[in-house]
C-alpha positions as CSV (number, residue, x, y, z in Angstrom):
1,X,25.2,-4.6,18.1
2,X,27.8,-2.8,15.9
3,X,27.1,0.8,15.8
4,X,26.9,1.1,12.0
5,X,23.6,-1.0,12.4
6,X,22.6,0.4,15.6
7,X,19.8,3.2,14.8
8,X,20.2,6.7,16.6
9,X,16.5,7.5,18.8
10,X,14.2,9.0,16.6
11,X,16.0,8.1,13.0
12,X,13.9,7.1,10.7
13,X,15.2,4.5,8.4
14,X,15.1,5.3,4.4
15,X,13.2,2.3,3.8
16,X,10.2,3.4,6.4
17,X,10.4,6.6,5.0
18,X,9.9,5.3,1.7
19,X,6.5,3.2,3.2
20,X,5.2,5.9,4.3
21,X,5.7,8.0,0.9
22,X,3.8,4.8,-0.4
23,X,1.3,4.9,2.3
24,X,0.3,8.1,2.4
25,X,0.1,8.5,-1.7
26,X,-2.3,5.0,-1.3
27,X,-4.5,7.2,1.1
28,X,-4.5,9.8,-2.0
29,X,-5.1,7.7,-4.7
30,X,-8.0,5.9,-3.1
31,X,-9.1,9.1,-2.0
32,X,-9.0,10.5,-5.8
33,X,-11.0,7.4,-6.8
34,X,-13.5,7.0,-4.2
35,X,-16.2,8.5,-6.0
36,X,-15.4,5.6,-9.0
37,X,-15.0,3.1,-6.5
38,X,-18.8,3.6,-5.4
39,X,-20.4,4.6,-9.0
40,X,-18.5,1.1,-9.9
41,X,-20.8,-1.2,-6.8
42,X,-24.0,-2.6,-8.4
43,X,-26.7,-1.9,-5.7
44,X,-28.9,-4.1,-7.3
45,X,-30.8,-6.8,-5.5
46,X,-28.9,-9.2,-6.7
47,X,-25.2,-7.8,-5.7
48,X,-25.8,-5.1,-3.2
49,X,-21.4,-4.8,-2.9
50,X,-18.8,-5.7,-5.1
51,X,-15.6,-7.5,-4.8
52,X,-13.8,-4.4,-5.2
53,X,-15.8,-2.1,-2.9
54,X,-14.8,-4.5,-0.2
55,X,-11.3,-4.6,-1.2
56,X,-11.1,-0.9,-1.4
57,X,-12.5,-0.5,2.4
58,X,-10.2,-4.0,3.5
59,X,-7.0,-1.9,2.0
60,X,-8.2,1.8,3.4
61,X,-8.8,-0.1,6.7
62,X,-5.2,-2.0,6.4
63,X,-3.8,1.5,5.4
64,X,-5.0,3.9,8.1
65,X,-4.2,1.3,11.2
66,X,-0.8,0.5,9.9
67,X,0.2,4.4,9.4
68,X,-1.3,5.1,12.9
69,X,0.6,2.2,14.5
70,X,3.8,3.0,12.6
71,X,3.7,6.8,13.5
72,X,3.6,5.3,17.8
73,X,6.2,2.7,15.9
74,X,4.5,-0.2,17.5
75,X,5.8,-3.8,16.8
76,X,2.6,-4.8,14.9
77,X,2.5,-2.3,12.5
78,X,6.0,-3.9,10.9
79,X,3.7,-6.7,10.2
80,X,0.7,-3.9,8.2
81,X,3.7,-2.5,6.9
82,X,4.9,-5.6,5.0
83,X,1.5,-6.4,3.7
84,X,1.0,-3.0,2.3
85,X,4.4,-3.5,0.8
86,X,2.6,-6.0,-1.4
87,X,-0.3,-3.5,-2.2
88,X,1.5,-1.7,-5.5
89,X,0.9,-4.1,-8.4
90,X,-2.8,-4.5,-7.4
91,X,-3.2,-0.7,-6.7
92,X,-1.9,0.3,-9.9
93,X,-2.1,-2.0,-12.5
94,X,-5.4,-2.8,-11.4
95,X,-7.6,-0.3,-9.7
96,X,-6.9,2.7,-12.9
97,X,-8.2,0.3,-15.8
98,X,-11.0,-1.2,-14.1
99,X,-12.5,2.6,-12.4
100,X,-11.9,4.3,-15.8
101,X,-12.9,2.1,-18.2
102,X,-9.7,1.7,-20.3
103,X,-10.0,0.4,-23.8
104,X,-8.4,-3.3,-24.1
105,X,-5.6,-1.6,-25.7
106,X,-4.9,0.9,-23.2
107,X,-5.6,-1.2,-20.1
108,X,-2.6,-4.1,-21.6
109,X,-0.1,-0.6,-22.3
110,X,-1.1,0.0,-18.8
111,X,-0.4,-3.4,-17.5
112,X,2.7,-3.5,-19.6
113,X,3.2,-0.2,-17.8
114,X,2.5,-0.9,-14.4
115,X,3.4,-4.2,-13.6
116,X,7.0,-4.3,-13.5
117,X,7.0,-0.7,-11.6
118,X,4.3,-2.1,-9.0
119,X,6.7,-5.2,-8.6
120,X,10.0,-3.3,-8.2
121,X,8.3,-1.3,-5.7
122,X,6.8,-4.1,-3.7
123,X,10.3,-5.7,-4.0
124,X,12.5,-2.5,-2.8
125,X,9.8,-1.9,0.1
126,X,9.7,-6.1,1.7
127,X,13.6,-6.0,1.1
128,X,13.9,-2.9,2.8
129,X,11.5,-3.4,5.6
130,X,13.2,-6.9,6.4
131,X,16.6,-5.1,6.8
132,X,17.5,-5.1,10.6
133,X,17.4,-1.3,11.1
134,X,13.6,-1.5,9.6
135,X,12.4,-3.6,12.1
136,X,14.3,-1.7,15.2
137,X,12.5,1.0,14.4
138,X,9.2,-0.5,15.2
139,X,10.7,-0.8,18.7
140,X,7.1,0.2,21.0
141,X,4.8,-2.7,22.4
């Protein structure tokens, strides 16, 4: 392997770095709009849970065993790593609008907003992750 590409023990590439910045402000954001997240579920009779409760606890879930796994820098947590990579435009275009009610107005400024950063985000973080010294560094079984 030519030593350029060749990762020193313990580096940590820029692009895992970066998913873990992401990771950890995830944990903080859902953490800052937990309370919303269970005023928003109907516990009606008729819809005791709502799509987005259970895609809130799916993501906090997805997010906790992937930082575990990547902190031991296990193989599979590349894999939770990618998929959270893909979490941005949902998280923030989405979750904000919805929790706080947003006039129509301000929810498509948002969107108009949000969007493109949530896709240049997901975009840096997959290309990043893919790179060969990425994936070294989840190097434990």
């Amino acid at each position: 392997m030519h030593p350029r590409n060749d990762p020193q023990p313990g580096a940590t590439p820029v692009a895992v770095r970066l998913w873990f910045a992401w990771a950890f402000g995830l944990l903080a954001i859902t953490g800052l709009l937990l309370g919303r997240i269970v005023q928003f579920i109907d516990f009606s009779e008729r819809a005791p849970f709502s799509i987005l409760g259970i895609f809130m606890m799916l993501e906090l879930a997805a997010v906790l065993f992937g930082v575990t796994t990547a902190l031991q820098r296990k193989q599979v947590a590349h894999r939770f790593a990618v998929a959270i990579a893909f979490l941005p435009v949902p998280i923030l275009a989405g979750l904000p609008p919805v929790l706080l009610d947003f006039p129509p107005q301000a929810a498509n400024g948002w969107y108009l907003l949000t969007v493109p950063l949530g896709a240049v985000l997901t975009i840096g973080l997959v290309i990043g992750l893919l790179r060969p010294a990425a994936r070294a560094y989840f190097s434990e079984p």
